[in-house]
N, C-alpha and C positions, 0 to 999 in steps of 0.2 A: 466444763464445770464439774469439780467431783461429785459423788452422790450424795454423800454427806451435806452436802450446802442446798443441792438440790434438796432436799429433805426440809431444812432447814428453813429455807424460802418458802416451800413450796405452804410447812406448817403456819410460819409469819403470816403468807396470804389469806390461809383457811379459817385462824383467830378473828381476821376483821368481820368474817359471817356467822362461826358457830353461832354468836348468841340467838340468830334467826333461824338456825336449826336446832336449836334446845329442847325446840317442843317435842322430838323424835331421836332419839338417841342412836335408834340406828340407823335413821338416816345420816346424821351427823358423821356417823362411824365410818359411813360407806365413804363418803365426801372426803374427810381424813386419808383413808385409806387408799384412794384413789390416788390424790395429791401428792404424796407420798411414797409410793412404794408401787406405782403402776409400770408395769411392763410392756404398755403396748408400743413402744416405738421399737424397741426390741424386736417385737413379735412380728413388726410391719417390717421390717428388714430380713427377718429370717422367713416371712412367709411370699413378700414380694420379691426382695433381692435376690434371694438362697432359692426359693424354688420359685418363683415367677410369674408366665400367665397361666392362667387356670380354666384352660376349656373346657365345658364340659365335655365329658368324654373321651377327656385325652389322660392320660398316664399322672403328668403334673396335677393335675387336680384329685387322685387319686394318692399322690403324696402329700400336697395340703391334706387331705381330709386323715391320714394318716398321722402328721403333724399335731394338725388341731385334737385328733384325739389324744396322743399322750398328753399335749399339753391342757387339755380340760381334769383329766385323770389327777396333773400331779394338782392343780389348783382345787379339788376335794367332788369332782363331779362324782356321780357313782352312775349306772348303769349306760354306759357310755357305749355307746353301738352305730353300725349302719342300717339306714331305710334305704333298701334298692325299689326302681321302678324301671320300670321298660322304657329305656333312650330309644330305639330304635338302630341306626347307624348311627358311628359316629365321624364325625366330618373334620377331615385335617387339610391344614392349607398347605398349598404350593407357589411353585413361583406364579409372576404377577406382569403383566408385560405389556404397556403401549404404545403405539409409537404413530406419531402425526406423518403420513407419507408425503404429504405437498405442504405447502405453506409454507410453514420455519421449521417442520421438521423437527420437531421436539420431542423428545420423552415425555407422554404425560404420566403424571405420579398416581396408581389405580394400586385397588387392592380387590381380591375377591369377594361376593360378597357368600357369607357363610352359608351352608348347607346350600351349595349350588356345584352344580357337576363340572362346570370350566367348560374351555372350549375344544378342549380334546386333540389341540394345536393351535394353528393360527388363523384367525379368522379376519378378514380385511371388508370393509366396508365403509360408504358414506354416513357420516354423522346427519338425524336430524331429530327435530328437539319432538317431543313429544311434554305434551302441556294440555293437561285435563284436568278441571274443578272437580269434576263429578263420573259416576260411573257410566252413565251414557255419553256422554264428552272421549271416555277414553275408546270404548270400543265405535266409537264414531271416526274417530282419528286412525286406527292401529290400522286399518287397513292401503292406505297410503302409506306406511312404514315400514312395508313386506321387504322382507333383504335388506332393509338399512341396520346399523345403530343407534336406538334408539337414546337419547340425551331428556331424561328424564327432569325435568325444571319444575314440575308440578305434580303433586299425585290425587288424584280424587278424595276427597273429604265424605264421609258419612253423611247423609240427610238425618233430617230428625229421624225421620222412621226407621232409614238403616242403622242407625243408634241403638236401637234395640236388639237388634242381632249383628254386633260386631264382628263375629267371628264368619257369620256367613258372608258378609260385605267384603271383609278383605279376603274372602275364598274366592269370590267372584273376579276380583279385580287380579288377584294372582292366575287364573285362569284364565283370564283375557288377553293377560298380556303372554301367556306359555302358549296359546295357540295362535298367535299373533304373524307366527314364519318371521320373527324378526332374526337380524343375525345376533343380535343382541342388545343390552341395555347396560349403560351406564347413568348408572345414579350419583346423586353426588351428595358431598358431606357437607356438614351443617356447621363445623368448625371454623375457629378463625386462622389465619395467618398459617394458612397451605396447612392446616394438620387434616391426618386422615380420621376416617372416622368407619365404624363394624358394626351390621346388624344381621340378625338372620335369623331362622329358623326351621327345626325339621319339619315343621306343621304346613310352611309354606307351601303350596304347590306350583308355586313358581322357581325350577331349579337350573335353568340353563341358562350360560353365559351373560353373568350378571357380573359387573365391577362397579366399583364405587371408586372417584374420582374427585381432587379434590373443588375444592369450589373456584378457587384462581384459576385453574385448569377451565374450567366449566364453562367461566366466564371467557375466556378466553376461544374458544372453540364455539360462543355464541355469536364474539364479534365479529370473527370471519364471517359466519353465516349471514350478516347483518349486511357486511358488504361485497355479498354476492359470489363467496371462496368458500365449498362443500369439501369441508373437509374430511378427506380419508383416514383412517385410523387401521391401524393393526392391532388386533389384539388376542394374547394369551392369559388364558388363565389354567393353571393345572392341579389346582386344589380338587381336592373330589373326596368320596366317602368308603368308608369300610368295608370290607367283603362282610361282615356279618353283625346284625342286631346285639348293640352290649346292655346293660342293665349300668345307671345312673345312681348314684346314691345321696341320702341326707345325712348329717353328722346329728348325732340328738344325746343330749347331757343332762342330767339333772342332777340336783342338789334340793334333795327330799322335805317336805315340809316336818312340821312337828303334827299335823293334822289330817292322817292320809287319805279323810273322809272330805277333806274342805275344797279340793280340783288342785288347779295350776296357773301361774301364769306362763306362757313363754315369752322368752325376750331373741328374736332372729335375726340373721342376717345371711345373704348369701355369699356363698365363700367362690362360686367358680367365678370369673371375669371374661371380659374379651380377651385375645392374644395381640394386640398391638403394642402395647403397655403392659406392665406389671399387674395393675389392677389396685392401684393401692386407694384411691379415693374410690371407686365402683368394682367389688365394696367391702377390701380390706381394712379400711377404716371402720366399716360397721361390723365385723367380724371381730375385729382385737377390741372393739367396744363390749360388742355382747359377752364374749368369754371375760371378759375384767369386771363385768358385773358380778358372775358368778364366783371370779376369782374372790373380787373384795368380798363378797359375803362371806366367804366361806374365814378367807385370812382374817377378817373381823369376830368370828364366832359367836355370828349371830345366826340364828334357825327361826326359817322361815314359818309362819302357821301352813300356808300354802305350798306346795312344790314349787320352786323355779325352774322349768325346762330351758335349755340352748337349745335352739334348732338351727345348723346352719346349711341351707336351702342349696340344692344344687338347680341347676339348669333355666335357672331365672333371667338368665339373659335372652333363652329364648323361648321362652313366655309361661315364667313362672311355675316349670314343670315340676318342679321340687316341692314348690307349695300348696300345689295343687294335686301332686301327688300322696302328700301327707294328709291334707283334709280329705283325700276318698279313704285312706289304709286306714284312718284314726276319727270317723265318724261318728261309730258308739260311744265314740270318747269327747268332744267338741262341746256338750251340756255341761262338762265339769271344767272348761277351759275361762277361768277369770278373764282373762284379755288377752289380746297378744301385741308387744311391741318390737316395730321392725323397722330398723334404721338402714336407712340407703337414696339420702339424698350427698355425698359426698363426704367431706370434713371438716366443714363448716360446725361452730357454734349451733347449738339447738336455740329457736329460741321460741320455741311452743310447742303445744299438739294439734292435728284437726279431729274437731270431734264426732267427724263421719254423720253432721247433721240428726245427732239422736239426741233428747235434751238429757235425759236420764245419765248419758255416758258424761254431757258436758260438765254436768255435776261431779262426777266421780273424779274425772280428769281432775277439773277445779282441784280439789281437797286432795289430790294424790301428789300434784307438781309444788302446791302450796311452801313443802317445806322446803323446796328448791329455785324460791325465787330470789334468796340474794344472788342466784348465778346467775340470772336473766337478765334484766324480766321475759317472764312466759306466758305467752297468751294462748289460750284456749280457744282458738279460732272454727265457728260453726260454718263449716267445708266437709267438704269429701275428694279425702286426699287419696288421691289412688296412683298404682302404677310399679307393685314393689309386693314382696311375697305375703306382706298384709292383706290382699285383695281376695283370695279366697277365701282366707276364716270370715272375712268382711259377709262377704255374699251367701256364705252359708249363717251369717245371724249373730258370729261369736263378736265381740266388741276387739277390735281391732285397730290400733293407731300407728300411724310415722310419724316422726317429728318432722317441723319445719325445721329447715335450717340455715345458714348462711350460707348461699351457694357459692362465694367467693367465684373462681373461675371452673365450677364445676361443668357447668350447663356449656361455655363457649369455647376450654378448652380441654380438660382434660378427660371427661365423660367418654368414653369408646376407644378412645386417641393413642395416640403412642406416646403423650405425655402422660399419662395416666401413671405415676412414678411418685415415688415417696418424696421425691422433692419437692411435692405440692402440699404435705400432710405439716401441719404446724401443734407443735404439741398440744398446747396450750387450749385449743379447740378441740382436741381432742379427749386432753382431761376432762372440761368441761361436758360434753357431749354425755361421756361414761360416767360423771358425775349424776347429772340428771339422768339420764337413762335407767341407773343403779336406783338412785330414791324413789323416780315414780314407777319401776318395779315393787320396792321394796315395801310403798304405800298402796301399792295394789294388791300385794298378795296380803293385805293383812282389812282392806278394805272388805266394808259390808257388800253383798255379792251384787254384780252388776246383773240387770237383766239382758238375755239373747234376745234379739228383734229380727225380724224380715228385712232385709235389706234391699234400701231403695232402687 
């Protein structure tokens, strides 16, 4: 369809609601604007097709973030720069390899799991399933599992108590299972219909010969066991890590308020992805959102009272090291921070906020989505939505929201996967998305100032 018509439509469809955004002209503007003259498919093909997946760490992701800068520059950002933090190593894959010796002999379909050392060749052993609720459950089991593979069906769940120190619980449970003498562990994906799926991290202290397999597989290798056939496995993995410590970086934009005493809001997302997929739903889609907010303000010439920051967050896929590196370098700074919104539930339609359970914010939300609900309806849902580079400004006090959104096939198929590819991204949800994103930006930076709280 030419552009022209697209235009044209896109104006037709936006006339049925302006008069519900009357009451804000620049909201209305942003919405227009958006409709219209938005470049994010564009953007999602030149940043997922043209350059691809975005490890952290890897070279690709240092051409995105070199990407995303000219393109924030030409759309009117101004002090456009990088925030580095200490990655540590960084971790590249290799090949991937396993194979069933008895039974039917199959290829099973395995991937490594990231920041893990591989097997350093080929390592051959019996499968046996390892299946633990809880943390005593596991190292009650692992002993029995010495020199096997282990077939990971269950992983231990946090009690209430360990709840409160999550980070120590899963150091526990990674360290039980790294001195376990196992020959190794295959874990398996959460996907449908055989796709694979990637998780990892350098924080982990569990790094040796770890694959992830898919779950046909899984099940398949449970049945044998079931009637009485231990199945042997070969397996290779030869992914491994860098000879030396690189520094990680964040992308940060602004588009300056008219009031340089009034703070900021940010609007985020993170730009590295997994490598099975392109990354274009987790979360190239939140990335050409965030920049299209800044765009359309800027191509509307409208000026903010508040700064609008972009921050687009590196190394969140393995646990939010981007945005949690920016809330330690930019602390003094965190009291003048209006809110921050950070999209990264796929590409689905928005069709609310959670209000992180504070009544103060629930109000502010309210009155800021107001002028964007003929795009909805948007509910103001009292939750605490976590899991996504909102979670540190959260925990440090600063008000902090994601949107909900219409998961489509995010969560079963394309989240981690190797369908993770812009043939899942539908315009149309997308405008929308950067629609609202843009307005309750643009009602926040001009809203009466919210208060910081202690976070629950």
């Amino acid at each position: 369809m030419p552009t022209s018509l697209h235009a044209a439509l896109a104006a037709l469809l936006l006339a049925c609601f302006l008069p519900a955004l009357a009451q804000d002209t620049g909201s209305a503007a942003l919405a227009a604007d958006i409709a219209a003259h938005t470049p994010m498919m564009d953007n999602l093909g030149e940043l997922c097709d043209g350059i691809g997946p975005r490890l952290t760490g890897s070279s690709q992701l240092r051409t995105a973030q070199a990407w995303a800068m000219r393109k924030l520059e030409q759309y009117g950002a101004v002090n456009v720069h990088l925030e580095a933090y200490d990655l540590g190593r960084p971790w590249r894959r290799g090949r991937a390899r396993a194979q069933l010796r008895n039974a039917n002999r199959m290829t099973l379909d395995v991937v490594q799991k990231a920041w893990t050392t591989g097997t350093r060749g080929v390592v051959t052993a019996d499968i046996a399933v390892l299946d633990a609720a809880t943390l005593d459950q596991l190292r009650a089991a692992l002993p029995a599992l010495k020199g096997k593979l282990a077939l990971v069906v269950a992983s231990p769940v946090a009690s209430q108590e360990q709840q409160r120190d999550l980070a120590r619980f899963r150091a526990a449970v990674d360290q039980a299972i790294d001195g376990a003498q196992l020959a190794g562990v295959l874990l398996v994906a959460n996907k449908e219909g055989s796709l694979r799926e990637m998780w990892g991290s350098p924080t982990s202290r569990f790094k040796r010969n770890a694959g992830i397999i898919t779950r046909e597989h899984a099940g398949m290798l449970r049945r044998l066991l079931a009637r009485g056939v231990v199945p042997h496995v070969a397996l290779e993995l030869d992914g491994g890590f860098g000879t030396r410590p690189v520094m990680a970086y964040n992308v940060v934009a602004d588009l300056p308020g008219t009031d340089p005493d009034a703070g900021m809001v940010i609007v985020g997302a993170h730009l590295d992805s997994w490598d099975l997929g392109t990354g274009a739903t987790d979360n190239g889609s939140g990335t050409v959102v965030a920049m299209d907010v800044l765009r359309a303000m800027h191509a509307s010439g409208l000026r903010p009272m508040r700064t609008l920051r972009v921050v687009l967050f590196s190394g969140e896929e393995q646990g939010l090291l981007g945005s949690k590196a920016y809330v330690a370098a930019h602390r003094p700074e965190l009291p003048s921070i209006q809110a921050v919104l950070v999209q990264d539930t796929g590409a689905g339609r928005i069709t609310g906020f959670t209000d992180m359970k504070v009544e103060a914010w629930y109000a502010a939300l309210s009155k800021a989505v107001a002028p964007a609900q003929a795009l909805g309806p948007l509910d103001i849902v009292y939750a605490i939505g976590k899991g996504s580079d909102h979670d540190p400004f959260f925990e440090a006090g600063v008000p902090a929201f994601a949107p909900i959104q219409d998961l489509r096939d995010y969560r079963s198929h394309t989240q981690h996967s190797q369908s993770d590819t812009v043939d899942h991204i539908d315009k149309s949800n997308l405008v929308q998305a950067a629609q609202v994103m843009a307005i309750t930006a643009w009602e926040l930076l001009h809203a009466p100032r919210l208060p910081h709280v202690t976070a629950n």
